[in-house]
N, C-alpha and C positions, 0 to 999 in steps of 0.2 A: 538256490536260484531266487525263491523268495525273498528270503535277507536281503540279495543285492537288488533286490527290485523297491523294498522298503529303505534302506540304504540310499538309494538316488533319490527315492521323493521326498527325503528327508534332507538330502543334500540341494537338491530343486525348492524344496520349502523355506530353505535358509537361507537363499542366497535369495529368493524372493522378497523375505524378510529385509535385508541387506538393502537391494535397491530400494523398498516402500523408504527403510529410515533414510536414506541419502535426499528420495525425492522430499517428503518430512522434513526433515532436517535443513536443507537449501530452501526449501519451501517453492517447491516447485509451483502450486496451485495459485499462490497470491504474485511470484513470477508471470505468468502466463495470463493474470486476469492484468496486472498493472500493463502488460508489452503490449496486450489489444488496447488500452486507455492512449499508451504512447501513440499508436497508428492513427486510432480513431485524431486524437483529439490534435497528431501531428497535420493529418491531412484535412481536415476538414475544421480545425478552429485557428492553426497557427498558418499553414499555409494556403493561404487566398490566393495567389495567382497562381501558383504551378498546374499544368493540367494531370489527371490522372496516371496517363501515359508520363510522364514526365517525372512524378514522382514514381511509378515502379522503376524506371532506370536512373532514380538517383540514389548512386550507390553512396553517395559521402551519407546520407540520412541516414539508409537502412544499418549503417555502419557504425552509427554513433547511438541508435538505437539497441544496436547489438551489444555495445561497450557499454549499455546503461542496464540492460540485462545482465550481462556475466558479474559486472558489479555489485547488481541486487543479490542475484546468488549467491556470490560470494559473502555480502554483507549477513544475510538470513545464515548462512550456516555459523560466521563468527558469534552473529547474535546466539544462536543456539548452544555452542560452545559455553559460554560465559552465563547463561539462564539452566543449562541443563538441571541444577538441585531444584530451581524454582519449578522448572516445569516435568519436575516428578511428580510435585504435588499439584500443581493446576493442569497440566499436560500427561496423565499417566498413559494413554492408548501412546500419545507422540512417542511418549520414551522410551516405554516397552520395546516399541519396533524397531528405534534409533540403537538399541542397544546391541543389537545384531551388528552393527559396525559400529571398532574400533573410533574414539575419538581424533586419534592420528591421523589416521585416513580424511577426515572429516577439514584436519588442518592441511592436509595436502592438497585438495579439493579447493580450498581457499584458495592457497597461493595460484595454484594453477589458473582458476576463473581470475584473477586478479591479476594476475602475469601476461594471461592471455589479451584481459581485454584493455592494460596499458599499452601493451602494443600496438595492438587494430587502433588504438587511439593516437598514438604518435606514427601511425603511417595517413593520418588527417592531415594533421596540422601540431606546433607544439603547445597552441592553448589549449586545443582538444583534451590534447595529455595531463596538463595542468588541470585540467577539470577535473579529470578522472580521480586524478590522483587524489587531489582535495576531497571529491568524494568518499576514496576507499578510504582517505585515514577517518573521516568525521563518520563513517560505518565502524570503524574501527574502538575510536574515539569512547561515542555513543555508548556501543558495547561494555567496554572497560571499566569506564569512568560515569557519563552522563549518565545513563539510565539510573539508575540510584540516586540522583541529586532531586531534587525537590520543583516542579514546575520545568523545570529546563530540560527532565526527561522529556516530557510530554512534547513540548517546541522543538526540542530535534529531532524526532522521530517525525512528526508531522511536516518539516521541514526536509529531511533525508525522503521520505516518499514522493516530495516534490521536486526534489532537487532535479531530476531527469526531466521534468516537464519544463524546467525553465531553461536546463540546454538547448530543450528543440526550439523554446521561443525566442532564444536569443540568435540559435543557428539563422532560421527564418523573420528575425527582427521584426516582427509581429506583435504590437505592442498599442491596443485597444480600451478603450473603457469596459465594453463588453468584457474581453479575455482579465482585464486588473477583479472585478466583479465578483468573476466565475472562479478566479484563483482564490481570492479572499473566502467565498462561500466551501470551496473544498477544505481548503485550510480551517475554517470552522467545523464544518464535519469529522473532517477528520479529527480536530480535537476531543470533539462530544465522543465520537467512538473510542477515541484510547484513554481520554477519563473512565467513561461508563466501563473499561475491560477494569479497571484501577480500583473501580469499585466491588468488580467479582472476584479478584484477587489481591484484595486489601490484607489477608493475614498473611498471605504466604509472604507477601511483599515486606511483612513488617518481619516475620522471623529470617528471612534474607537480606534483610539490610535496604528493600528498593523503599526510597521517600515518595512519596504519592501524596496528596492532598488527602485523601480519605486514610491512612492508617496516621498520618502527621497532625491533622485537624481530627475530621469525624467524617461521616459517610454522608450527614445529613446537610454538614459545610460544602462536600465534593457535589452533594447534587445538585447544592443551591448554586455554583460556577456553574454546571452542566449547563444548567438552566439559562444561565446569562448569557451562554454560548448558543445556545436552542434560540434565545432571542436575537441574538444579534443576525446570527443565519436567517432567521423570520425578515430582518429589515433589510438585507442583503437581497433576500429574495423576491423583496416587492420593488426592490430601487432596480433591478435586473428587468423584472416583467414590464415595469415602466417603461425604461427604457427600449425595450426590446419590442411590447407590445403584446397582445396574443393571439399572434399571427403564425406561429411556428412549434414545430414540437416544444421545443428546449422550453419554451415558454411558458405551454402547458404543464409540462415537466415541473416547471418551479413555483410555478399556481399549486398543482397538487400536491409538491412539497411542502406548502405552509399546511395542509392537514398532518405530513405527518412530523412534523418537528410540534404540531399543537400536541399529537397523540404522543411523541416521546414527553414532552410537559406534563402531560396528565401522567405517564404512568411511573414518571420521576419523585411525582408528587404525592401519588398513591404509594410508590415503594413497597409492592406485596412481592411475594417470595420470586416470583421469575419476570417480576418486569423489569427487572436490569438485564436478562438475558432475551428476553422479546425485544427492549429498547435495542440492544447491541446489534441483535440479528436484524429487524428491519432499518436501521439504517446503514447498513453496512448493502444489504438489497438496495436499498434506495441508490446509494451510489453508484451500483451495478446499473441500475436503471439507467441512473445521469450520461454512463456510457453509450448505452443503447440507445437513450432518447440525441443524445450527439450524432451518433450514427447513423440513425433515420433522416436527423432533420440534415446534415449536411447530405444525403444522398438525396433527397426530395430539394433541396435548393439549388444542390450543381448540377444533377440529373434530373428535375422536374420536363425536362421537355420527350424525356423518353418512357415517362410513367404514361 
């Protein structure tokens, strides 16, 4: 009676195992932080006239929203696929668990999310479909071939995580000095954050083949780009406040962003044993932030009269 009571929890602990690597593997957690970035920043930066009411019953958004999702999914598990030696040695807790399920499964799970959400996109419209599709092959692509080239990893990766914010802006033809601004300022962060990773995984990168600025130059080359990236974000973010004012969270938000793009500066520059991984974790926070401070201030601008 014991045994089979050890038995199931050992069959219960496996198959635990099994989902943790699937959700891991898909990357379920940067799925679900990027789908609140899409809402947030669908309803409250690209779309200015629709009412509240008006965007929960629009089903064409919620819709291409969901196709931009099943895609990222699917894109994060091919990534994973094609990284799996790499991220034994930079990834070992990931892999461990991933290892509980078969990598076929893993390839099933692709086509599926990917089948699934060409579809939901050709019952849009057929550029919708084209969109997609361009997306999954350049998820695809990326995997394969790019990540390993030299600089042009970095710019499509950076690029692919935007790719879904410029469907909704184009859905809702919403097209600002503000919104050009705040794209260019993400597009810069997000660079600094997937250099600054290039630099924690600069060997593993050189014994697998990935080119990087830091295992191709030196570390101290990669963090002098960092830096030029840390600046250009700094003058992105006063040409924003200018314009903008500081009348508004977002505002504030990017006021207090120039302390910490100084502090990522300084601790680029000091380069002691964990400030590339404090650098990496606070701006990767900070962007998290950028969400939340989006969210407040469009809720305090459309809904100010009910606060």
């Amino acid at each position: 009676m014991s045994q089979n009571i050890q038995k199931r929890h050992k069959n219960l602990a496996y198959r635990l195992n099994q989902l943790m690597g699937f959700i891991l593997g898909a990357r379920f957690f940067f799925v679900a932080l990027l789908t609140f970035a899409l809402y947030v920043s669908t309803f409250f930066l690209f779309n200015r006239e629709e009412s509240f009411r008006a965007f929960v019953f629009d089903y064409h958004a919620h819709l291409i929203i969901l196709c931009s999702v099943l895609s990222i999914l699917a894109g994060g598990i091919i990534n994973q696929f094609y990284d799996r030696e790499k991220d034994q040695i930079t990834k070992p807790f990931r892999s461990r668990i991933q290892s509980f399920l078969k990598q076929k499964y893993f390839l099933y799970a692709y086509i599926f999310l990917n089948a699934l959400g060409l579809t939901i996109a050709f019952t849009q419209s057929w550029r919708v479909f084209v969109f997609f599709l361009v997306y999954q092959f350049l998820m695809w692509f990326y995997s394969h071939k790019i990540s390993k080239v030299l600089f042009l990893n970095n710019l499509t990766f950076v690029g692919l995580t935007m790719y879904p914010f410029f469907g909704m802006l184009v859905y809702y033809r919403t097209f600002t000095l503000k919104v050009f601004f705040m794209a260019i300022f993400l597009f810069l962060m997000l660079m600094i954050i997937d250099m600054t990773k290039d630099l924690l995984t600069k060997n593993a990168d050189k014994v697998f083949g990935y080119k990087t600025i830091a295992n191709q130059f030196s570390s101290k080359i990669a963090r002098q780009v960092i830096i030029v990236f840390c600046l250009m974000a700094f003058v992105v973010s006063l040409i924003i406040i200018k314009g903008i004012g500081l009348q508004s969270i977002m505002a504030w938000y990017f006021a207090i962003g120039l302390f910490v793009l100084i502090l990522s500066i300084f601790w680029l520059f000091r380069n002691h044993n964990n400030d590339k991984v404090t650098t990496l974790s606070v701006l990767k926070l900070w962007i998290f932030f950028g969400i939340l401070a989006m969210l407040f201030d469009g809720i305090y601008s459309r809904f100010s009269w009910a606060i």
